[in-house]
C-alpha positions as CSV (number, residue, x, y, z in Angstrom):
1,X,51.1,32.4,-18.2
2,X,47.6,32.4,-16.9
3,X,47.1,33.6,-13.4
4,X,47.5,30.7,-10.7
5,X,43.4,30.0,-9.3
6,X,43.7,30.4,-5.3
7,X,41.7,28.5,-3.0
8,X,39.3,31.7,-2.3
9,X,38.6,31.8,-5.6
10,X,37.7,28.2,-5.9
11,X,35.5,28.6,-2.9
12,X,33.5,31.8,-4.5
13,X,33.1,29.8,-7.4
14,X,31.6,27.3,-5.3
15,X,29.7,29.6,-3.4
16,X,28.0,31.3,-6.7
17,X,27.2,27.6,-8.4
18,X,25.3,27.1,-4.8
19,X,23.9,29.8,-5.2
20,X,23.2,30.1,-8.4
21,X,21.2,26.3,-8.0
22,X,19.6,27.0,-5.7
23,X,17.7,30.5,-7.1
24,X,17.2,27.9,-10.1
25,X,15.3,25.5,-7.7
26,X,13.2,28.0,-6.5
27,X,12.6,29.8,-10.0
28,X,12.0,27.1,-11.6
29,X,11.1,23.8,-10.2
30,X,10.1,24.7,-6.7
31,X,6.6,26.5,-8.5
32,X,6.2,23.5,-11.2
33,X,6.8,20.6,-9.0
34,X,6.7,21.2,-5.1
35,X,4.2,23.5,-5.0
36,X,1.4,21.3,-6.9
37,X,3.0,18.5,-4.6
38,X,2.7,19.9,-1.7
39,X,-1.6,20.6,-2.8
40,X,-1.8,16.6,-3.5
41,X,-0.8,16.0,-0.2
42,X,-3.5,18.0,1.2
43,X,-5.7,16.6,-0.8
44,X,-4.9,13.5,-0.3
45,X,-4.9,13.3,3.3
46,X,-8.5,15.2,3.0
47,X,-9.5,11.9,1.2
48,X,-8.0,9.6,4.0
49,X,-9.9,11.1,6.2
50,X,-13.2,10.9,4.5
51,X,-12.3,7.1,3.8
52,X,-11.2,6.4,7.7
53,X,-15.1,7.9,9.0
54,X,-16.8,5.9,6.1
55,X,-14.9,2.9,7.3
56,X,-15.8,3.7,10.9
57,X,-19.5,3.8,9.6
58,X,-19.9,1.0,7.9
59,X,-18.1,-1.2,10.3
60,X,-21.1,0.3,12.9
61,X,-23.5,-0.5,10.4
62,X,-24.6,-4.2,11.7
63,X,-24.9,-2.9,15.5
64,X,-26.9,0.1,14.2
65,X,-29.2,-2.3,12.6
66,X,-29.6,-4.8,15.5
67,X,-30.4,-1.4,17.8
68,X,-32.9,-0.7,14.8
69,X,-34.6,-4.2,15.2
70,X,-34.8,-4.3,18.7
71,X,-36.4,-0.5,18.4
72,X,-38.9,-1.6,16.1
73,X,-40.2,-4.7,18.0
74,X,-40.0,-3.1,21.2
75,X,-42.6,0.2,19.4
76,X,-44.5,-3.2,18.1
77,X,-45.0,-4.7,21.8
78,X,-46.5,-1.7,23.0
C-alpha cells in the first residue's frame, strides 16, 4: 500500500512549485522580457516628452511670428 499523502505534504509540494516558478520567472523571463520592457518604457516616455515641447513650440510658432513682424516694422519706423 503506498503511504497516504497528508495535507503538509500537499502544502510543501505547493510551496516548492511556488517556489520553484517563481526562481524560473526571474531566471528566465524576468531578464528576456521585463527587463528590455521596462527600457522601452523609458524610452518611450523620453520621446513623449520631446513630442509634448515640440508641440508646445509649434503651436507658439504664429504668435512668435506676429511678435517678429511687429519687431521688424517697429526697427523700420525708426
Amino acid at each position: 500500500m503506498a503511504p497516504a499523502t497528508t495535507d503538509r505534504d500537499r502544502w510543501l509540494a505547493l510551496g516548492l512549485l511556488v517556489a520553484a516558478l517563481a526562481i524560473a520567472y526571474f531566471v528566465l523571463l524576468h531578464p528576456w522580457w521585463t527587463v528590455p520592457m521596462i527600457d522601452v518604457e523609458s524610452r518611450i516616455e523620453t520621446l513623449q516628452e520631446r513630442e509634448l515641447r515640440i508641440r508646445t513650440q509649434l503651436a507658439q510658432a504664429p504668435d512668435v511670428e506676429k511678435r517678429l513682424v511687429q519687431v521688424q516694422a517697429a526697427q523700420r519706423g525708426r
